[in-house]
N, C-alpha and C positions, 0 to 999 in steps of 0.2 A: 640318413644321407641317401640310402637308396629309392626312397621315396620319393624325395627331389629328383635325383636324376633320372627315375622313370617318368616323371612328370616331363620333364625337359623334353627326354627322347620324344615323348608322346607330343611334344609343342614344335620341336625341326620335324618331324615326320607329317605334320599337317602342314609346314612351309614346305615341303616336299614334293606334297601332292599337289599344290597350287601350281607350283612348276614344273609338276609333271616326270618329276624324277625317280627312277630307282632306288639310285645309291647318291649319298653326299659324303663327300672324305676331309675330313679335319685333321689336320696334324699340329704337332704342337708348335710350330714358329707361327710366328704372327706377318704382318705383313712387310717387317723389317729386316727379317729373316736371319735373325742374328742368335746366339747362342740364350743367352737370358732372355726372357719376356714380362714385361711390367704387368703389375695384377688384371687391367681392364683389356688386356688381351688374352688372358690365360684360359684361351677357348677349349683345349682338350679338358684343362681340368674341371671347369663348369660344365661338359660333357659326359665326362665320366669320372671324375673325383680322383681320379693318378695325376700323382703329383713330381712324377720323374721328367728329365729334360729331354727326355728323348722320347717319342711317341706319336701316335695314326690312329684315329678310330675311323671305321668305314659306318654308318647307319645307313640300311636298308628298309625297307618296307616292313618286315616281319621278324627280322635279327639287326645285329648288328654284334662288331671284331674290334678290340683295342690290340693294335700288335706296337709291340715293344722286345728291344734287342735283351740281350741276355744277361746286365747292370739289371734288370729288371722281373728275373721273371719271377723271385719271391713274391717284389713288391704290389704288382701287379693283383695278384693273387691277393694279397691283405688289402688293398682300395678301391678294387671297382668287380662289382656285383658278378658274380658266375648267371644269375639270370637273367641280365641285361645283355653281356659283352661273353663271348668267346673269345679267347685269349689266342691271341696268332703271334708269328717271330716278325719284327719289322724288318729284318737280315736275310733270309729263305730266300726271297724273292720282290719285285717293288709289287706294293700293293697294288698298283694300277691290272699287274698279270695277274695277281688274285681275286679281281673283279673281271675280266676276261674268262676266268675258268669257276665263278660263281652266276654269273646272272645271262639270263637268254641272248640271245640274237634280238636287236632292236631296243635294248633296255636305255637309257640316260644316266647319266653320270653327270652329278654336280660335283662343283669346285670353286673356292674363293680361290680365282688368278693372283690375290696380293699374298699370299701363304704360300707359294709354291718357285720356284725358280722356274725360269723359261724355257732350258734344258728338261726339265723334270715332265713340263705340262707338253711340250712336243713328244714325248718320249708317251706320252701317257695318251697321247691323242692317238700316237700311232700305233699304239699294242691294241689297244678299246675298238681304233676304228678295222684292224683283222677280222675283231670279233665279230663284228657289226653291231658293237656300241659307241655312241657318240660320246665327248668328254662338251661338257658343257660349262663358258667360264660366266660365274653365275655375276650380276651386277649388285648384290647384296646378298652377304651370309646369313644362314638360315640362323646362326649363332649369336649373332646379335642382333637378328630381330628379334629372338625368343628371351636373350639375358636379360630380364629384369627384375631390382634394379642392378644396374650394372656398374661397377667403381668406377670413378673419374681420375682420368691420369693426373697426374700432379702438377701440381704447377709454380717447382719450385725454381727459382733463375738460372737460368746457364752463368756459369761461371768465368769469366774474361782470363787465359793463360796466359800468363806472361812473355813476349816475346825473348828474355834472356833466358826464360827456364827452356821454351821451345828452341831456341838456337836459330831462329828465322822469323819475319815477321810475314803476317798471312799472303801480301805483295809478293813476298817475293815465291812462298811456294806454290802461290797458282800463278805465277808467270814459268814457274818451271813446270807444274803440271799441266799448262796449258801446251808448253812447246811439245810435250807427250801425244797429248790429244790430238795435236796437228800432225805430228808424226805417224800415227797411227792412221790418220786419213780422214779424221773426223772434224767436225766445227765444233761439235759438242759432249761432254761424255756424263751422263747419265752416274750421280755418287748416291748409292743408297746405302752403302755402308757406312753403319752411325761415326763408329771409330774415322770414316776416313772424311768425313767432312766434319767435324768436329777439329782433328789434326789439320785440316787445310785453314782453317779460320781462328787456329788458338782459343780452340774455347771447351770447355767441359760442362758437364750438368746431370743431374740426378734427378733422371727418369726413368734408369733400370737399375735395379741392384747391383749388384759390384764391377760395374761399369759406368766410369763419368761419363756418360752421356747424354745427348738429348736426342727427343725422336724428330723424325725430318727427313728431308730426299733433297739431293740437289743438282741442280745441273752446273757444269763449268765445262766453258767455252774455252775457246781453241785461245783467246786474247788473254786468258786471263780471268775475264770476267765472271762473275758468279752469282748465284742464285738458290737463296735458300730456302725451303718451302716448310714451315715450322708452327706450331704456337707460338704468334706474334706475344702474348704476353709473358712470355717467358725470357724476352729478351730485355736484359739492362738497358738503360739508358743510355750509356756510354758505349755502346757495342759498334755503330757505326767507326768511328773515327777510333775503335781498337785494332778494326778488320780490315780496315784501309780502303783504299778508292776501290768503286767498281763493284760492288757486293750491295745487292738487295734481296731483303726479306720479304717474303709472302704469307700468307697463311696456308695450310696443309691442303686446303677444300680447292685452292687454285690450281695446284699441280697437274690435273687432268686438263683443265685447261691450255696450262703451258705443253703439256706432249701434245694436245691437239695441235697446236701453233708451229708445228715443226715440218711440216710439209718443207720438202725438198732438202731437207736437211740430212746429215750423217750424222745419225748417234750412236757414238762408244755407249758399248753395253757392255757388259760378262753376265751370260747367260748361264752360267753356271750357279751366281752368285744374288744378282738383281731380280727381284719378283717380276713372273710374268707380266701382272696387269700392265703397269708402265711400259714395257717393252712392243706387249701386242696394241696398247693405245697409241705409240708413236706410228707404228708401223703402219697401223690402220689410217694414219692422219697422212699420210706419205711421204716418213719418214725414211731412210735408207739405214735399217742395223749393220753395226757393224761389230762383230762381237769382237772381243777384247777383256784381257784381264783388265780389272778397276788399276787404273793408271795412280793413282796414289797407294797403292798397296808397297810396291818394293821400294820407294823413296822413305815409306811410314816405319818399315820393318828396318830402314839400313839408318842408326841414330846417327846425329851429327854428334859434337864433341859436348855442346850443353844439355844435348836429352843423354848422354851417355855419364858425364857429369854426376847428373839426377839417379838415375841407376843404379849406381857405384855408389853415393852418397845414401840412398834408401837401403840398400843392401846392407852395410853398415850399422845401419840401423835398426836395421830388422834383426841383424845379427844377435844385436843387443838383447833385445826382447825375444826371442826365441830362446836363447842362451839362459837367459835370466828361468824362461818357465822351463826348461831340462832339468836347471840345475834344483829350483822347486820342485818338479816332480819326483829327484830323485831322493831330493830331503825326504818327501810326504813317506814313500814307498819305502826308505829302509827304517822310518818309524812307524811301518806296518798302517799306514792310510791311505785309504784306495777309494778312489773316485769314478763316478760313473763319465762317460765322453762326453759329453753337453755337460758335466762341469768343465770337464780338460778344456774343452774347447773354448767354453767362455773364458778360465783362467788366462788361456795363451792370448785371447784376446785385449785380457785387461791388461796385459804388459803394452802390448804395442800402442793401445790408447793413451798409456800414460808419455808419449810423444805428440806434441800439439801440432806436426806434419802427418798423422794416422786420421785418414778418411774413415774405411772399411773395411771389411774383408775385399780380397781381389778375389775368391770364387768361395762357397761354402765348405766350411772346414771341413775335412774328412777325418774325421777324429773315431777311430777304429779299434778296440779292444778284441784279443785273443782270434774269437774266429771269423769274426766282422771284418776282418782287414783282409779277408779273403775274397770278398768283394772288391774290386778295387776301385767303384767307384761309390762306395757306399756312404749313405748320409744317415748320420743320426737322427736326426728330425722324421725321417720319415716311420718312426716306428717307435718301441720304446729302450734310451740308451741304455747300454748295458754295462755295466761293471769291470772296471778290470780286475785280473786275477792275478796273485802271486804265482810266478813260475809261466810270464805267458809271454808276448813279444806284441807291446803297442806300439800302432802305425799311424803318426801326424802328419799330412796334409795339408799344407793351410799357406795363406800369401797375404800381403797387404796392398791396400791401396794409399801411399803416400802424394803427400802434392807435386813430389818432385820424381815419383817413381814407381813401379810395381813389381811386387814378389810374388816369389813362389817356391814353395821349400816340401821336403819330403823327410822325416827322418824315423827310423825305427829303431823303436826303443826297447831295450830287455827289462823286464819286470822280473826281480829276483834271480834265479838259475833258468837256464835256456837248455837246449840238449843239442846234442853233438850234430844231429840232423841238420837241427834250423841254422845253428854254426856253419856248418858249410853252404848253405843255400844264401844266408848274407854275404858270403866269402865269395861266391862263382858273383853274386850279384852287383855288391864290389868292383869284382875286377873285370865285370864289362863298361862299369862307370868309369873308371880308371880307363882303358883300355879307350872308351872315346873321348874321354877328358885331353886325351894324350896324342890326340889323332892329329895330325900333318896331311894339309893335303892339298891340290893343285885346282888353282881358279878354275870355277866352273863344275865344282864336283856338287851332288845335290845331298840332301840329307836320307834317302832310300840307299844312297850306296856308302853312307856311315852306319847304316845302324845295324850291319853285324857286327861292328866290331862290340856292342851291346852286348849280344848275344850269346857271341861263341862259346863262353864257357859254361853257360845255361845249356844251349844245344848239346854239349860235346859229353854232359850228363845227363842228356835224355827229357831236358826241360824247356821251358818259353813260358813269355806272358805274352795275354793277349789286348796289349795296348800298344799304342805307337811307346816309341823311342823319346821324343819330343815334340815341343810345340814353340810356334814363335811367343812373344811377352812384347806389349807394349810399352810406350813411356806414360803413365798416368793414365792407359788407358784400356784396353781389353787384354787379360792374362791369356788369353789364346788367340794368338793375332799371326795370321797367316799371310803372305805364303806359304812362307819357309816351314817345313817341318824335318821329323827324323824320323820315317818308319819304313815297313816292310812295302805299304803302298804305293802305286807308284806318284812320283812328285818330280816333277822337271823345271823347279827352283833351283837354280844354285847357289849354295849359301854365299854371303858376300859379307865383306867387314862392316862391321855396327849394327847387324843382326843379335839376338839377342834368341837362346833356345832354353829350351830346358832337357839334361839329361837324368831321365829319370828309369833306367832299369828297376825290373821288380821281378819277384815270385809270388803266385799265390797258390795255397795248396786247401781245396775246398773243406771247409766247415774245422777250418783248425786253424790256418794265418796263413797274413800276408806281410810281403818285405816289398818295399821300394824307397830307392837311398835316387834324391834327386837335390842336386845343384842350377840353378842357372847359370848359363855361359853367357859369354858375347863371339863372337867371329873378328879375329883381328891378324895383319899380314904376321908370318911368319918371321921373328928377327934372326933367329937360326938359322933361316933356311932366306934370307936376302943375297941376291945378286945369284942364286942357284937357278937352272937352265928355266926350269917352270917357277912362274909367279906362285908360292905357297902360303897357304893360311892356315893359324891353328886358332883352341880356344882358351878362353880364360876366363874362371869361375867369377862370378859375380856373388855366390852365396857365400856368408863365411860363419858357419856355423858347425860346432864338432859333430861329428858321427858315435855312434854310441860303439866304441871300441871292444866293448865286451863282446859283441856277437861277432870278432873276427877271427880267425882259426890263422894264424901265422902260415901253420905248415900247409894252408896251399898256396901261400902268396911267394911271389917270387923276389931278389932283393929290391927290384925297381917298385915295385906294388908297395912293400914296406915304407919304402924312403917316400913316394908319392903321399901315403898317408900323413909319414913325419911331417913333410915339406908342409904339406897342404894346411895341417894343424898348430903348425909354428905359426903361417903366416894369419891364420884365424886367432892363433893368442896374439902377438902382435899389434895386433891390427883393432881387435877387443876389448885388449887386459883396461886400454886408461880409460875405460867406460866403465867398468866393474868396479865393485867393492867387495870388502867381506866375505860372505860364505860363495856369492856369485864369483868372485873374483879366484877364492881357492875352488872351488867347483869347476872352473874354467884352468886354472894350471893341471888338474888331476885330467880332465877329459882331453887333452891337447898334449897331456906328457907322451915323450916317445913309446913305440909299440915294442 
C-alpha cells in the first residue's frame, strides 16, 4: 500500500508544480461537506490510506503531515506510512497557522474551494496572507486529476417519502422556507446540505452510507420555488408531480452556471456551513452574500406530529431488536461464549434486519470490548476485532435507519463480575443521565447551558469525558443533525419542542474501558410546569431499552435516582413485553425488575 501512495504523492506533487505551488491541503470532506463521504470522494484516503472521519493532509514539495484529532492517533500510526507523512494534531492549531510557520515568505498554497467552508477559506487567506503567502482557490484538484481509476458514484434512485410519513407536502415546506429566505433579506438561499433539500422535497436516496441521501446543491427562492442540481438519472419518473409545482432539476455540471446567473441578487448562505466555491462564484458574478444559518435547518430539527409519530414508532422497534441481542448476549456469556465485536455487531444487526422497515445502520457500530471502549469513538473495522473477556465491561453503540425513523442507542454491558471501581463510575455516570433526562427548563434555554447537569457528578469526583453531551437526530435522515446540540461548546440554539437529542454521558479510563449509557430524547412543553410564570420545557426518552442494572451501586443513588430507574424500566417492559416471547420475554421481566 505504501508503494501506491508514494506513487500518488509523487503524481499531485507534479500537478503541483504546473501550478506553481508549494503546499496543497486535503482534508477529508468532500465538496458536500457533510459528515460521511461516498467512496469516489474519499480523497484523504486515496492520499494517504487513513481511514478515519476526521482528518487534513498538507503535501509539500519535499514532505508532507496527516494531522488527525486524538479518536485517531493509534490509528494513524497503523495506516499511513512514518516515511511519507508526519503525524500532526488537527486540534493544536488550524492547519492553515501551521503553513504560515512552515513555508517562506512568498510561498502558494493550493486548495479545492469545494472541500472547505467559506469561513474556513477567509480565515485561511487571512493568516497565509500575514505571512506573505497566498491561499490559492485551485479550478481543479490535484486528486482527481491523479485518481486513476477512480470509482463511480452510484446510481441508485432517490426514493419518493411519503407526504403522510413527512407530515407536509414539499409545497407547502418551501412556501414556509421560502417566507424565511424573505425574511432574512434574501431572493434566494443557496441548500447544500444533502439532509436539508432532500427534507424540503420528500425524498431520500442512497448515495452515502448511513445517510438516505442523494448528492446535489440547491437553490430556493424567496416564492417558493426551487431548484435542484443533481444526477438527472437518478431521478424516478414520478418525482415531478411528487414534489409539486415549481421545482426543476438540472444536472450537477449546470450549477456554476446558475451562480454565475445571480448578478444583483441576495444569496442566503451559511458560511459556516456551505463550501466556499459556490459562495465566492456567486459573489464574483455580483451577487450580494448574505450570510445566514441554512433556513431549513430549525424547521428540519423541530418534527411535526407525523415525523415524531415515525420516531416513537422506530424507537419501539428498535427496542425490540436491541433487547432481543442483550438478552442473546447474555444467554451466550453465562454459557461461557464469547465472541469477537464484528461478530457482536453483525449479531445486533441481524436482529434489526429481521424488520422489513430496517434500511441500515444510522452510523458505524461502535462495538467495543474491554479496553477498546476506551476509545470512544472507536471502530472495529479499522484494525483487528478483539475478543471479549470474562470479567470485562462491553460498550454497544449502534442505531438504525428505519423508513419511518432513526436511532441511536448506547448501552454498557457487564461481562461476568465487574469491580467496585467501574460500579461506581456507571453510577456518577447514571445519574448525570438522569439528572438531564429530568431537566425543566425555560423557553429559550440552549443545550451548553444543560450539560452540566451531565456532568456534575463526574466533575465532583475528579472526572469528565471528552465528548459533547449530545447531538440532534433526524427523521430518516442524518443521526447527527444540527443545530441543536448539548455540550460544553459554545451553541446559541435554543432547544425548542420536536427536537430530538441524544443524552449520552460516558467515562473512559485509557487502555482499560469505557462507559456511556445514552437514550434519545425529544423536547416537549412542560405539563407540570403549564400556566407557570415562564413557558417551560422538558424531555422525554424516545429509547426504550433496559440498562444493564448490574453495574449500578444503589448506595450512591438517591431515592429519586432509584424510582427514575424503576419508572423508566416498567415503562420499557410495558411498552415491549407484547413483542417478546420466551427466553426474550423472561430476559426482559429480569432486566426491568425493580432495583
Amino acid at each position: 500500500m505504501s508503494s501506491n501512495i508514494a506513487a500518488r504523492l509523487t503524481a499531485v506533487r507534479g500537478e503541483m508544480a504546473k501550478l506553481n505551488l508549494d503546499a496543497f491541503i486535503q482534508p477529508r470532506a468532500d465538496e458536500y461537506l457533510g459528515e460521511y463521504v461516498p467512496a469516489h470522494n474519499e480523497r484523504l484516503l486515496w492520499l494517504t490510506g487513513f481511514t478515519g472521519s476526521a482528518g487534513m493532509a498538507i503535501v509539500m514539495k519535499d514532505s508532507a503531515a496527516v494531522f488527525v484529532d486524538g479518536r485517531y492517533v493509534v490509528q494513524v500510526r497503523q495506516q499511513v506510512d512514518a516515511k511519507l507523512y508526519r503525524y500532526e494534531s488537527l486540534t493544536d492549531m488550524p492547519q492553515y497557522q501551521w503553513l504560515a510557520e512552515h513555508l517562506p515568505s512568498g510561498s502558494r498554497v493550493g486548495v479545492d474551494p469545494r472541500c472547505h467552508t467559506l469561513a474556513w477559506f477567509n480565515e485561511a487567506a487571512a493568516t497565509l496572507d500575514k505571512a506573505g503567502i497566498e491561499l490559492i482557490a485551485l479550478d481543479n484538484n490535484p486528486v482527481d486529476i491523479c485518481w486513476h481509476p477512480r470509482p463511480a458514484p452510484t446510481k441508485d434512485l432517490a426514493q419518493l417519502f411519503s407526504d403522510a410519513a413527512a407530515g407536509k407536502t414539499s409545497l407547502q415546506k418551501r412556501s414556509e422556507i421560502g417566507e424565511r429566505v424573505q425574511k432574512a433579506g434574501a431572493d434566494v438561499a443557496l441548500i447544500t446540505a444533502l439532509d436539508s433539500f432532500c427534507w424540503l422535497l420528500n425524498i431520500r436516496g442512497q448515495d452515502i452510507p448511513r445517510i438516505p441521501v442523494i448528492l446535489g446543491t440547491a437553490l430556493l427562492y424567496a416564492d417558493g420555488a426551487m431548484v435542484l442540481f443533481t444526477d438527472l438519472d437518478k431521478l424516478p419518473p414520478d418525482i415531478a408531480a411528487h414534489v409539486g409545482a415549481n421545482v426543476s432539476f438540472k444536472a450537477e455540471a449546470e450549477l456554476n452556471g446558475a451562480l454565475a446567473s445571480l448578478k444583483g441578487k441576495k444569496l442566503l448562505a451559511d458560511p459556516n456551513s456551505a463550501n466556499a466555491a459556490c459562495q465566492l462564484q456567486a459573489k464574483a458574478a455580483g451577487a450580494k452574500l448574505i450570510a445566514g444559518a441554512d433556513p431549513v435547518a430549525i424547521p428540519k430539527a423541530c418534527k411535526n406530529p407525523a415525523e415524531m409519530q415515525g420516531m416513537i414508532d422506530s424507537h419501539i422497534r428498535d427496542g425490540v431488536a436491541v433487547s432481543r441481542f442483550l438478552a442473546w448476549l447474555d444467554n451466550e456469556v453465562a454459557n461461557g461464549r464469547l465472541y469477537d465485536e464484528a461478530a457482536l455487531a453483525e449479531k445486533l444487526e441481524g436482529f434489526r434486519k429481521q424488520h422489513a422497515l430496517y434500511r441500515e445502520p444510522s452510523f458505524d457500530t461502535i462495538s467495543a470490548a474491554g479496553s477498546n471502549a476506551a476509545m470512544c469513538h472507536y471502530n472495529h473495522l479499522n484494525g483487528t476485532p478483539k475478543m471479549l473477556e470474562m470479567n470485562s465491561i462491553y460498550l454497544v453503540d449502534s442505531g438504525a435507519q428505519y423508513l419511518d425513523g432513526t436511532t441511536d442507542v448506547t448501552r454498557t454491558i457487564a461481562i461476568g463480575a465487574v469491580t467496585d471501581e467501574q460500579k461506581k463510575l456507571v453510577t456518577l455516570v447514571l445519574k448525570g443521565h438522569i439528572a438531564l433526562d429530568q431537566a425543566r427548563f425555560p423557553k429559550g434555554t440552549t443545550g451548553q447551558q444543560l450539560d452540566i447537569l451531565a456532568r456534575q457528578y463526574l466533575w465532583q469526583q475528579g472526572f469528565d469525558y471528552d465528548h459533547g453531551t449530545g447531538h440532534g437526530v433526524g427523521h430518516y435522515l442524518s443521526v447527527h443533525e444540527g443545530p441543536q446540540r448539548i455540550g460544553k461548546n459554545h451553541n446559541a440554539v435554543p432547544l425548542e419542542p420536536g427536537m430530538v437529542l441524544s443524552n449520552e454521558p460516558g467515562y473512559y479510563r485509557e487502555n482499560a474501558f469505557g462507559i456511556r449509557l445514552e437514550n434519545l430524547l425529544t423536547v416537549k412543553p412542560c405539563a407540570e410546569l403549564a400556566g407557570a410564570e415562564r413557558e417551560s420545557y422538558c424531555f422525554e426518552a424516545l429509547t426504550l431499552i433496559p440498562m444493564d442494572k448490574r453495574l449500578f451501586d444503589k448506595k450512591l443513588m438517591t431515592d429519586a435516582e432509584i424510582d427514575w430507574v424503576n419508572r423508566y424500566h416498567q415503562r420499557v417492559y410495558t411498552t415491549l413485553s407484547p413483542m417478546l416471547a420466551g427466553a426474550d420475554l423472561t430476559w426482559l421481566q429480569q432486566a426491568t425488575s425493580a432495583l
